[in-house]
N, C-alpha and C positions, 0 to 999 in steps of 0.2 A: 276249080279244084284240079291239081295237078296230078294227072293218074301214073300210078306205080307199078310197077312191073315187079310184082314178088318172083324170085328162083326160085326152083321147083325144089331146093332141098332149104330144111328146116333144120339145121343143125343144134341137136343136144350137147349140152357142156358141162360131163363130166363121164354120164354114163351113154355112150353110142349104142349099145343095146335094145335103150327104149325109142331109141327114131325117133319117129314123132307119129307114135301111136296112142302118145297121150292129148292129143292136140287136136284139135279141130283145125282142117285145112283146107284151103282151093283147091287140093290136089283132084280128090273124089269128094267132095264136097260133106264127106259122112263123120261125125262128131265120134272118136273116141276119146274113153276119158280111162286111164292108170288109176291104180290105185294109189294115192296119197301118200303112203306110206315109202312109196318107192319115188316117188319124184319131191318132193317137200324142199331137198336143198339144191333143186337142178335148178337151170335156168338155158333158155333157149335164145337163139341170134336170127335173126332176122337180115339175108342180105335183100337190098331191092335197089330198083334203078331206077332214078328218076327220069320221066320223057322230056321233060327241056331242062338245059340249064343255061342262064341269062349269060350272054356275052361277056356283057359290062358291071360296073357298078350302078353305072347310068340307070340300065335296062333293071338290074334287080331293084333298084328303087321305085322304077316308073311299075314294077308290076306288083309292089307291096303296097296292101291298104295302108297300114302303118307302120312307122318307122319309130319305135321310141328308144330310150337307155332307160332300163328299167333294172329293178332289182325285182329276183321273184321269191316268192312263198308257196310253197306248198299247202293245199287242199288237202284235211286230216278229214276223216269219217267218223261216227260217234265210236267206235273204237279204235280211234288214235292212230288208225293205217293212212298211208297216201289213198288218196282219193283218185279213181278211175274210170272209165268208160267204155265203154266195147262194144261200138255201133255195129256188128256183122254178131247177128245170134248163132252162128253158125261158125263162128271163124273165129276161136281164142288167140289167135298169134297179131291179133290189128286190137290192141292196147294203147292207148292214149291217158297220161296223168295231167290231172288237175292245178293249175297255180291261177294264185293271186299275181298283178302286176302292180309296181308301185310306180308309175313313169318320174321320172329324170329330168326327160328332156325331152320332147315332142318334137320328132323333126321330119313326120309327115302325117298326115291324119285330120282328122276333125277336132279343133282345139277344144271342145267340149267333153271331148276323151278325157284330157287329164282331170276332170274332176267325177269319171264315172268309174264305175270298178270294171276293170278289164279283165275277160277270164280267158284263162290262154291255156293251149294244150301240147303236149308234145310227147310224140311215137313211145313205149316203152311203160312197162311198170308192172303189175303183176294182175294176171287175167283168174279167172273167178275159180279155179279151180287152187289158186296157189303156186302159178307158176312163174319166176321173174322172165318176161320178154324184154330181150334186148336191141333194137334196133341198129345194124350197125354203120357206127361214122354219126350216130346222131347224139350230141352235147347231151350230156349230163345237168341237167339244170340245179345248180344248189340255194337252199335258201342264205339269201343275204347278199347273195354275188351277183356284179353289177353286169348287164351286160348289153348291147345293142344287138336288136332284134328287127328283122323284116318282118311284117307278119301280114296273111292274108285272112279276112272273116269268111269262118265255114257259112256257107250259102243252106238255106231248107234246099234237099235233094227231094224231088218230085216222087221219086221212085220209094224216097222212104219217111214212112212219115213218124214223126216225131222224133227226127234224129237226134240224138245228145248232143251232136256238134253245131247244129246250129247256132250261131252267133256269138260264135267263139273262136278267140284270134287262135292260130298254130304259127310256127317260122315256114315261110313259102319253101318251096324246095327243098324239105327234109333239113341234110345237115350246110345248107348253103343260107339259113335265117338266120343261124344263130351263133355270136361270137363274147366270146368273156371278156372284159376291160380288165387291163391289168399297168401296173406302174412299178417299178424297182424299188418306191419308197411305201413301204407299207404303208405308215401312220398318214400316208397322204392320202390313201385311195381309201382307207376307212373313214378320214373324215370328209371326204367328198361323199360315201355313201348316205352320210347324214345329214346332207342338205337338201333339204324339200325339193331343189330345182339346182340344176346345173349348164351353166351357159354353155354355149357352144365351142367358144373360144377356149375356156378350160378342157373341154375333150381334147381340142385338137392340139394342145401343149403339153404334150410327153406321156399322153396316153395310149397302150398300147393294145392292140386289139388281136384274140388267137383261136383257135382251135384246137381239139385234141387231135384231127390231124387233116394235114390240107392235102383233102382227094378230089376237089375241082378246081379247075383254073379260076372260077369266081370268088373260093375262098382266101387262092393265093392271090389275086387282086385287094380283096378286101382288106386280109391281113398286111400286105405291103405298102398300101397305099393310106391306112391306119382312117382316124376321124376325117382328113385332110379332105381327103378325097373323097366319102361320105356327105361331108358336111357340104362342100359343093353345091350337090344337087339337093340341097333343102332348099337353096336361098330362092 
């Protein structure tokens, strides 16, 4: 597991007044909760730094469990919300949402993957009091859109037991796992979304891979070197 170095400030996004005294933080470790009333349409950012980030594309492959092009879904709860978790009972700002993965294209992993259901999680979503946490630099994941993902499975942490993350993929590195597929031809990339499997050789012909925005050199490798240079280090 790759440890994060949250900054000491929790910034509010609309009203700076309420800091982040509605929030349970690292800071003093002590749970305040606002009243409801006053935060309902706030939402908070999260910067953090991640301690390594992979050289290469090489290296981000060689250190990701799995490598697939997946389309994701969202995980609803019996009242029709995104579906979340929040392994620190102490800590509302470390929010993780729930998706289903549909794989594409396997192109690292245990080939027994593509016929199991893959749950996968990532930074961000609304923590239990009602707040939207936003982690920043980390993809937006939408249902139906395609994309290539690194991904590492959350390990049982010794320290905690029954953790929600256990055995469930996340994008390694925060916003360095996860990139959208995209094509100038629309009707081409939604009927490629509807094919149970997609060869290799199709990614790497005029498909184009992005972020909302490139704040590591591994993601401008990624994006510039597109499937090409991905597809590579499957073979």
């Amino acid at each position: 597991m790759k440890k994060i170095l949250m900054f000491l400030s929790v910034v509010t996004m609309c009203i700076l007044s309420l800091s982040i005294g509605f929030l349970t933080t690292t800071i003093d470790g002590t749970k305040q909760v606002a009243n409801e009333d006053h935060i309902k349409n706030e939402s908070i950012e999260i910067s953090a730094e991640w301690e390594s980030e992979p050289e290469s594309i090489e290296d981000l492959y060689k250190n990701s469990d799995l490598v697939v092009v997946a389309t994701t879904k969202t995980k609803k709860d019996n009242d029709g919300n995104d579906r979340t978790i929040m392994p620190f009972p102490n800590d509302n700002t470390v929010v993780y949402t729930e998706y289903d993965l549909k794989v594409k294209t396997l192109l690292k992993g245990d080939l027994t993957e593509k016929n199991k259901k893959i749950d996968l999680i990532n930074y961000g979503g609304k923590n239990n009091e009602g707040v939207n946490v936003d982690w920043e630099n980390i993809i937006e994941l939408k249902d139906g859109q395609l994309y290539l993902l690194f991904l590492e499975k959350m390990p049982h942490f010794s320290e905690m037991k029954n953790d929600p993350r256990s055995g469930k993929y996340r994008p390694i590195s925060g916003p360095m796992g996860a990139y959208m597929i995209t094509k100038s031809d629309k009707q081409n990339i939604d009927s490629i979304i509807k094919q149970s499997e997609i060869k290799k050789q199709e990614l790497i012909e005029g498909f184009d891979l992005s972020v909302e925005e490139e704040v590591t050199n591994i993601q401008k490798k990624v994006v510039k070197e597109g499937f090409e240079g991905v597809v590579k280090n499957s073979k």
